[in-house]
N, C-alpha and C positions, 0 to 999 in steps of 0.2 A: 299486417295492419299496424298504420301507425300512431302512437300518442305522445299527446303535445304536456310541458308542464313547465310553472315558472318556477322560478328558484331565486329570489334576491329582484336585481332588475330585470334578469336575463331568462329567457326562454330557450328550451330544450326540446326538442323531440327523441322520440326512443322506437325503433324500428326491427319487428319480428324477421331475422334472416333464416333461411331457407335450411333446414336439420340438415348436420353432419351427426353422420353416425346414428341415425334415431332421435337425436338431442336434440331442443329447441334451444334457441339461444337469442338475443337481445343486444342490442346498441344502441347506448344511447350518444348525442352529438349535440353540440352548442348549437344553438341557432339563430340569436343574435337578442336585441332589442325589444324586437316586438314580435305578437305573435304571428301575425302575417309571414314576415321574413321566416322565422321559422316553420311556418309551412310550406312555404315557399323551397328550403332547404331541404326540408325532409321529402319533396315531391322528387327532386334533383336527385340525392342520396337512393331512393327507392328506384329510378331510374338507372341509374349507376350501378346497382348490385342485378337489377334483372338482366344487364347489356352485358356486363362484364365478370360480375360474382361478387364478392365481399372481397376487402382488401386489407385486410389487418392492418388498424391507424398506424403508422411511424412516429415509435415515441426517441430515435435518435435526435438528439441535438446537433446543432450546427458547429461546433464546438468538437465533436466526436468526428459528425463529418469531416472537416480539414482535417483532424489528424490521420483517417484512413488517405486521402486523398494525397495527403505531403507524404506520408508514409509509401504507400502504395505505389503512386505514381511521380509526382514529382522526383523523390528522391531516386526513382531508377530513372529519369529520363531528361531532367532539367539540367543545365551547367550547374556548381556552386556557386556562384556568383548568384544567378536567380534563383535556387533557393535558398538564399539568404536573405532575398531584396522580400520575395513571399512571406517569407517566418516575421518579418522586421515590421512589414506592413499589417499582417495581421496580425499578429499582437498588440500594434498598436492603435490601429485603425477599426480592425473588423470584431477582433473578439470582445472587447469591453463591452459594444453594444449588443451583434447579433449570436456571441458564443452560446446563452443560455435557450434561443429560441429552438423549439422543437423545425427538425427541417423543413415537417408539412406547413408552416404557418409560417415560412419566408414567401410572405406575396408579395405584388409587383405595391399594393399600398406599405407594405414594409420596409422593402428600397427604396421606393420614391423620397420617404420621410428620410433615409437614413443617409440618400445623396443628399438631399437636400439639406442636411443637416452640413454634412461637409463643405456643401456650396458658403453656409454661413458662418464656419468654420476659415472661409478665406484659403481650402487650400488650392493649389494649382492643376490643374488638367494632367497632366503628369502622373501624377500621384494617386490621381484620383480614379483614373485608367487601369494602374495596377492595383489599386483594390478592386475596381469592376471586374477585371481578367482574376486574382483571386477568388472571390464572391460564382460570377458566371461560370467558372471551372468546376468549380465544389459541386455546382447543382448540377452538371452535367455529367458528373461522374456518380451522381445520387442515380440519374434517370440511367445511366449506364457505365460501370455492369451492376452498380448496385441493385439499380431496380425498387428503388424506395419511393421514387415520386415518379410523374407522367411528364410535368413541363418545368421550365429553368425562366422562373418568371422575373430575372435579372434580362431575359432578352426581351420582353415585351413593356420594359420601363422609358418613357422619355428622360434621357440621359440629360441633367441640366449643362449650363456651359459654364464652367469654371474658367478662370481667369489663365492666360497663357504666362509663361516663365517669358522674364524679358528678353527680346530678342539678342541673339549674340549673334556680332557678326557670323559672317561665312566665309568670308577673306579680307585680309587685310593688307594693307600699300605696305611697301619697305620704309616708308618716313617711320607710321606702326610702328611695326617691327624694331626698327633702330630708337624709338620710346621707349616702347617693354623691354628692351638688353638696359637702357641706362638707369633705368627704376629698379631692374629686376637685381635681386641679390645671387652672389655666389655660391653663398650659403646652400644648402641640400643639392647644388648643379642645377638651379633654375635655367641660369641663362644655356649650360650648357643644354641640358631637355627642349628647349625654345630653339635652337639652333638643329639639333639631332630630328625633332618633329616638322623642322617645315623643310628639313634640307633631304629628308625620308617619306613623309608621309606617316609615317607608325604611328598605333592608337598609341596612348600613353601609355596604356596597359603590357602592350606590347615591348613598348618602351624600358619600362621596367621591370620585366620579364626576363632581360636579355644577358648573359651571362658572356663570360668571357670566350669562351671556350665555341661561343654562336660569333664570334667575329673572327672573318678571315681577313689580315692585313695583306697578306700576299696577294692577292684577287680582289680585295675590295669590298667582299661579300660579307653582307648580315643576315645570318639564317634564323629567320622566325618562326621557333619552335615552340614557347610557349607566351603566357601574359600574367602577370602577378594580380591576383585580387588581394582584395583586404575585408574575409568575414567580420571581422571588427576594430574598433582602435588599437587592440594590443594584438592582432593577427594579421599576420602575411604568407601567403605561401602561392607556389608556382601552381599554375593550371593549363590546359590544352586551351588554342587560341580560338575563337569567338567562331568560327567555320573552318572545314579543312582547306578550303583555300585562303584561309589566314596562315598558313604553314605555308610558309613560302619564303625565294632568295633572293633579294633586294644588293644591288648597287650600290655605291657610296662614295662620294666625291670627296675632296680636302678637306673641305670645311668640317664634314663628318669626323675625317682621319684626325683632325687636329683635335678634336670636341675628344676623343677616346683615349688619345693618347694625352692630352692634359689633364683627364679624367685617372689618367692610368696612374699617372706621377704624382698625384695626391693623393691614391690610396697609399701608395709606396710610402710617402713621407708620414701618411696619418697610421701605416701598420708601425711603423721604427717607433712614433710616440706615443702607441697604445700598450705594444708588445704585448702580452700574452692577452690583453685583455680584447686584442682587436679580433671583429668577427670575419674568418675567412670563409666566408660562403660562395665567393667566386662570381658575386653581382658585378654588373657596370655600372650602376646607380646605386649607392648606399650613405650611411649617417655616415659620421666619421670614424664612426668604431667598428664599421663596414657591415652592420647590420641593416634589416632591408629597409629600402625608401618608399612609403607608399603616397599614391596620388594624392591625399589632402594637403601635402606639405606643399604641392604646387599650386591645389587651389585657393589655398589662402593666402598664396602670394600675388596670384590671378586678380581675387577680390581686394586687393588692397592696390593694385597697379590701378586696377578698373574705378576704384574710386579714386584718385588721383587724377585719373584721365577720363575721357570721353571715349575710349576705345572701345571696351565693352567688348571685350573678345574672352574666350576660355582657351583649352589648351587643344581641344579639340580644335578649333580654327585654323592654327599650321597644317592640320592633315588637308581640311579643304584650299586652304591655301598653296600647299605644295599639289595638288591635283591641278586645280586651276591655274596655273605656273607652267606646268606641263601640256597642259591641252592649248595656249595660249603660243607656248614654242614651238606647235605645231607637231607632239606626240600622239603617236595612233591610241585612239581607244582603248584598244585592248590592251595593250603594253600596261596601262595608264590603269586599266581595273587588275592585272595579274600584281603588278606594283603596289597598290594597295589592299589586295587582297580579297577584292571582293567575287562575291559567287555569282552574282546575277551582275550582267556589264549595265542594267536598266538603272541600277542602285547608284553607279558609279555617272552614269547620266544627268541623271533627275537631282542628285544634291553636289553632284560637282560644277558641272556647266554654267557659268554664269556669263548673265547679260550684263556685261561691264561694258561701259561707253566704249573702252578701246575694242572690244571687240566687235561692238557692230560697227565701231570707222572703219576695220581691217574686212570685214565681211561686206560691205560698201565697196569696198577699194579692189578687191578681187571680183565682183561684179563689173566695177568701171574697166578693169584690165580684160578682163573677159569680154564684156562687149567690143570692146577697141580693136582685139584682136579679129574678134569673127564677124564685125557689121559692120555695113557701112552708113550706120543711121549717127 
């Protein structure tokens, strides 16, 4: 039997649960506003204990959650690289707000407010995405194996529409190309990485990953074996590459040869002028003290070319741009996904193929030649 009481503004019900052990025992539960709703609740609760038994409330916080979660599972099963990008986002995104909520009382009116909040916040869909893939993880590892809640009411929230990051191309003309080398400084090897990325295809990451010891001058071959992240501003260190078909032996033309070995004659000149103090770590991309180079040095040089020009490219764009170079010369598919590494050929498809004018004239023109040959219409 159950009974109702107010307390302040809010009303309570309190519900007699079925003896353990000979015991009687009692629970009481918010109920909301008014006394209605809390009958209304306690009708629901009383239904719920006769279907399924009593469920001892979950006074775990969301806060406790992640850390089993990143603990648990992230940390055996994610790259570093994303669990760093998880730790960064929810520190600073997710805990301030939702760390202290107990997990049962994360409802879909709780995310709604808390996206919504981010929507007005101005920040980008991106971003916004991996705190959603944070948030939606936590709770699904709550319903299992934890077993502390029933639903993951992060997937039944209308997700608002945050604002897209501005488009960057996905290939770029050689006119491009020959802008960014004259802007671009020598300084950390910009221009040479600009050169090595579109004349390879390599993620950046890849890029500066790549130690001496992974180039074969004799044969031509660059064997990518691993990719340098950067968990923070003052860390660098070598990691396994993005899939095992990112482990792979790429090709390399003069252009490449020349980029390595002028590469190679300024570390030589920068070891004579550093002497004991120069870092022999054995990279192909380093500062001048031959300690490692990581990707912000490029993208700051990126954003300041970008505001100068109308280009609007990143450094990713050479990798689309050496794909699409290649599929244009008339390279098979598959060469064309093994070369850059990708596992699924669909991936290599859908963001590399582009509908460039030249190519629908040449797709035109092999139709007109076709017909020519085989009709007489």
């Amino acid at each position: 039997m159950g009974s109702l009481r107010k307390k302040g503004d809010r009303w309570y019900f309190s519900v007699e649960l079925p003896q353990e052990n000979g015991k009687r025992k009692r629970v009481e539960r918010r109920g909301g506003k008014t006394k209605k709703e809390a009958q209304e609740k306690m009708k629901l609760f009383e239904a719920e204990v006769l279907k399924n038994g009593y469920k001892k409330e979950c006074k775990m916080t969301f806060d406790e959650l992640y850390n089993i979660w990143f603990n648990e599972y992230v940390l055996n099963n994610c790259k570093e690289s994303t669990t760093n990008n998880y730790a960064r986002y929810y520190k600073k995104h997710i805990k301030p707000i939702l760390g202290n909520y107990k997990v049962s009382d994360i409802k879909a009116r709780v995310l709604s407010d808390f996206f919504n909040k981010l929507k007005e916040e101005d920040k980008c869909h991106s971003s916004a995405n991996i705190i959603r893939v944070v948030i939606s993880s936590c709770l699904d590892y709550a319903i299992f194996p934890l077993e502390i809640i029933e639903n993951n009411s992060c997937k039944f929230i209308k997700f608002p529409k945050f604002k897209k990051t501005k488009d960057k191309k996905d290939i770029i003309d050689m006119k491009d190309f020959e802008t960014i080398l004259d802007i671009g400084s020598s300084k950390h090897n910009f221009n040479n990485m600009c050169l090595l990325l579109l004349h390879t295809g390599l993620r950046i990451g890849e890029a500066l990953g790549l130690q001496w010891e992974d180039i074969d001058f004799d044969n031509k071959i660059i064997h990518v074996r691993h990719t340098l992240i950067a968990p923070n501003v003052r860390e660098c260190k070598l990691s396994t590459p993005k899939t095992k078909t990112s482990i792979r032996d790429i090709y390399f033309n003069d252009t490449v040869e020349k980029v390595f070995k002028n590469i190679k004659k300024s570390q030589n000149e920068n070891r004579l002028k550093f002497g004991v103090l120069y870092n022999c770590n054995n990279m192909v991309f380093t500062h001048e003290d031959g300690s490692f180079l990581d990707h912000h040095h490029f993208t700051n040089m990126v954003a300041k070319i970008n505001r100068k020009t109308n280009i609007n490219f990143s450094m990713h764009t050479f990798r689309h741009t050496h794909a699409t170079m290649l599929l244009q010369a008339g390279a098979n598919m598959k060469d064309v996904q093994a070369r850059l590494g990708h596992a699924d050929i669909s991936t290599t498809m859908n963001i590399y193929v582009q509908d460039t004018e030249e190519s629908k004239k040449k797709a035109l023109d092999k139709f007109n030649d076709y017909i020519e040959k085989t009709s007489n219409i």
